[in-house]
C-alpha positions as CSV (number, residue, x, y, z in Angstrom):
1,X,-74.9,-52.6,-42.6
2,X,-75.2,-50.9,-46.3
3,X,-74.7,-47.4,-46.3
4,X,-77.4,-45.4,-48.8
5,X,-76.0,-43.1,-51.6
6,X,-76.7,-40.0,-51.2
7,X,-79.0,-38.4,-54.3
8,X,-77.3,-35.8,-56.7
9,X,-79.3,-33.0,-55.5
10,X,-78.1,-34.1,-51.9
11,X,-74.2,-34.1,-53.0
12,X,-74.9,-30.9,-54.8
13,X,-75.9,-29.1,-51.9
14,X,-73.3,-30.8,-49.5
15,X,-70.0,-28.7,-48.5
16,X,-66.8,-28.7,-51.2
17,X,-64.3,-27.7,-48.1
18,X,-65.5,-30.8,-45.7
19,X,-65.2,-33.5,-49.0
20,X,-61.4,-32.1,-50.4
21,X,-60.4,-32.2,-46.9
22,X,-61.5,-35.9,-46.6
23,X,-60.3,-37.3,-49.8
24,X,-56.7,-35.0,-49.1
25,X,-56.4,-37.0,-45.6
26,X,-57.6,-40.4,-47.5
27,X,-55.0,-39.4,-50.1
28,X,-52.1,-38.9,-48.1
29,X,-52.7,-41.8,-45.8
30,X,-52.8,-44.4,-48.5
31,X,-50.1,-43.2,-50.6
32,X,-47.6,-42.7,-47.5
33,X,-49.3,-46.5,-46.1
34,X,-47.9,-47.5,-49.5
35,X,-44.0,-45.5,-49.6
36,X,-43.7,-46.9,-45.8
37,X,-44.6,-50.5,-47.3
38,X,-41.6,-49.9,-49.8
39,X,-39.5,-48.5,-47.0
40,X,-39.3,-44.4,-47.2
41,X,-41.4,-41.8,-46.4
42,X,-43.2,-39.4,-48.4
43,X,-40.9,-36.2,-47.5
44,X,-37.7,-38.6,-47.7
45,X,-39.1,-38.7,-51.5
46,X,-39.8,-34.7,-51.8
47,X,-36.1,-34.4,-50.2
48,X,-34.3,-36.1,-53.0
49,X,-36.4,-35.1,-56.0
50,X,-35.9,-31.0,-54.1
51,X,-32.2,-31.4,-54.1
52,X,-32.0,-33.8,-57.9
53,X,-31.1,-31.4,-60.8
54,X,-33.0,-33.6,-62.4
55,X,-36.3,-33.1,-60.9
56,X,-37.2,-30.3,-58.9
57,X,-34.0,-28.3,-58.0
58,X,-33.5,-26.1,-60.8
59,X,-29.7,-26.0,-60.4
60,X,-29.0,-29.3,-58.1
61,X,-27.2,-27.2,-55.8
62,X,-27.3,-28.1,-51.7
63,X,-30.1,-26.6,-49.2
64,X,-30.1,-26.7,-45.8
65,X,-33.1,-27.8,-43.9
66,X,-34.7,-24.4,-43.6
67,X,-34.5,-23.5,-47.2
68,X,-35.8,-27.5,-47.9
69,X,-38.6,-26.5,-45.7
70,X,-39.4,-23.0,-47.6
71,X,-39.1,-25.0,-50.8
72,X,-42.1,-27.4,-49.6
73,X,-44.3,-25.0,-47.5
74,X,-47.1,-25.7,-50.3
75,X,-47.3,-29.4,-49.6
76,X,-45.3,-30.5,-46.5
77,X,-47.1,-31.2,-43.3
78,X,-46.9,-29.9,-40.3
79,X,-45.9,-33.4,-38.5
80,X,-43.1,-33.5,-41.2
81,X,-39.8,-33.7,-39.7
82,X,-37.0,-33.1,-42.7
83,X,-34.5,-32.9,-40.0
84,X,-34.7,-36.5,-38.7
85,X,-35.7,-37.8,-42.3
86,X,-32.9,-36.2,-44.2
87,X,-30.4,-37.5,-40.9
88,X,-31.8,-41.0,-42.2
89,X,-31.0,-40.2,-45.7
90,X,-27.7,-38.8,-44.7
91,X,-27.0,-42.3,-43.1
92,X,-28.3,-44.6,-46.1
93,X,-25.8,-42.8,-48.0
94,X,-28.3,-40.9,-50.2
95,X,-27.3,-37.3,-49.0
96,X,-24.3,-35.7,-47.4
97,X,-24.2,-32.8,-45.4
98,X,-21.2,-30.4,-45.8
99,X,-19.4,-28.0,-43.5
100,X,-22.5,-25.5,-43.9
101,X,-24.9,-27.9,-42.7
102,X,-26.2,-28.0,-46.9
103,X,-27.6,-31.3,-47.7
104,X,-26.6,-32.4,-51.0
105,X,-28.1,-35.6,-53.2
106,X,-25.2,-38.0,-54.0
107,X,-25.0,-40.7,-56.9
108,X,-26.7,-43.2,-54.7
109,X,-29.3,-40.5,-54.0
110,X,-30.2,-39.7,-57.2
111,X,-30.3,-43.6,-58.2
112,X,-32.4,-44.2,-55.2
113,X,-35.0,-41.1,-56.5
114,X,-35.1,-42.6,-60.1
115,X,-35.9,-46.1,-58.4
116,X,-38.4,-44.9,-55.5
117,X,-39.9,-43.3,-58.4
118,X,-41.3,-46.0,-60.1
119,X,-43.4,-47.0,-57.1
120,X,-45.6,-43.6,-58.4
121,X,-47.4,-45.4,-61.6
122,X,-48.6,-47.9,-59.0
123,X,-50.4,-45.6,-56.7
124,X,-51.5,-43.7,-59.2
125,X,-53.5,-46.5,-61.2
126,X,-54.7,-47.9,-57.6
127,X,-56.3,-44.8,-57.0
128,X,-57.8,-43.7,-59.8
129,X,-59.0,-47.1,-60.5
130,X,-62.8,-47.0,-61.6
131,X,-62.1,-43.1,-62.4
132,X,-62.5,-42.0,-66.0
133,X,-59.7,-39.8,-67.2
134,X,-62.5,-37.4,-68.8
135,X,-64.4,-37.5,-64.8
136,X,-60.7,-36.7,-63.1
137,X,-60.1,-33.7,-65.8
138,X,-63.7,-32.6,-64.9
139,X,-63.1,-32.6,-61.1
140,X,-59.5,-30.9,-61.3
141,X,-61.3,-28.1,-63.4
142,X,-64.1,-27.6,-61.2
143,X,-61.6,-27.6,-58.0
144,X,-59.2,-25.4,-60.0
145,X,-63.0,-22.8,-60.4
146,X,-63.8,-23.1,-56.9
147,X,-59.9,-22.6,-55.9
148,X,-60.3,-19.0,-57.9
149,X,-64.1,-18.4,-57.0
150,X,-62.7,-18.1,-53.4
151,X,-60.6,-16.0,-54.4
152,X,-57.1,-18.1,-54.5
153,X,-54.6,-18.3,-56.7
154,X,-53.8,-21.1,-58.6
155,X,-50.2,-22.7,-58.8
């Protein structure tokens, strides 16, 4: 069964909200499919680059969950569970929890961030593969209009 392509003046006319929300949910599920393939998750990832001096935290100091959470609320969802993810991370050795329940990244941590961070190229290229930089830049700026045109801020 072929599927027929809709005509510009069909796609102009089609919703903005129902598409992002597709290709967010295509998004996430391929590149978590991928991170579980190399053995994380996608919020063990965002744990260790928000507690890495060298990435995200801007003073590498220890969170606790709650604050972890707060520090992802723009991109964590809601069946993410940092609690049982950073206990895994905790027992790989990659984070320790002191006496104030604070997770902090340890050497192994901080080595296993650089290296889970080379799987990102990959993903990357898979999914913009057939995209031309110049039609992605296009697209982020027309989302980035429509993000203000309803009246949102942008980050």
């Amino acid at each position: 069964m072929t599927t027929q392509q809709p005509t510009d003046a069909q796609l102009a006319g089609q919703p903005a909200a129902y598409w992002t929300g597709v290709a967010y949910e295509a998004l996430i599920t391929y590149t978590r499919n991928r991170q579980a393939e190399k053995g994380y998750t996608q919020p063990q990832f965002w744990l260790l680059r928000n507690l890495s001096v060298n990435d995200i935290s801007p003073d590498g100091q220890g969170m606790t969950v709650p604050e972890l959470r707060e520090a992802m609320s723009l991109y964590i969802r809601p069946e993410d569970d940092l609690a049982a993810d950073s206990a895994v991370l905790v027992k790989r050795g990659w984070l320790r929890r002191d006496d104030d329940d604070r997770l902090w990244l340890t050497e192994e941590g901080e080595q296993a961030r650089v290296d889970l961070s080379r799987n990102a190229p990959a993903i990357r290229a898979a999914l913009h593969e057939g995209i031309a930089d110049a039609d992605y830049v296009t697209t982020l700026k027309v989302l980035r209009q429509l993000i203000l045109n309803a009246g949102g801020t942008l980050p």
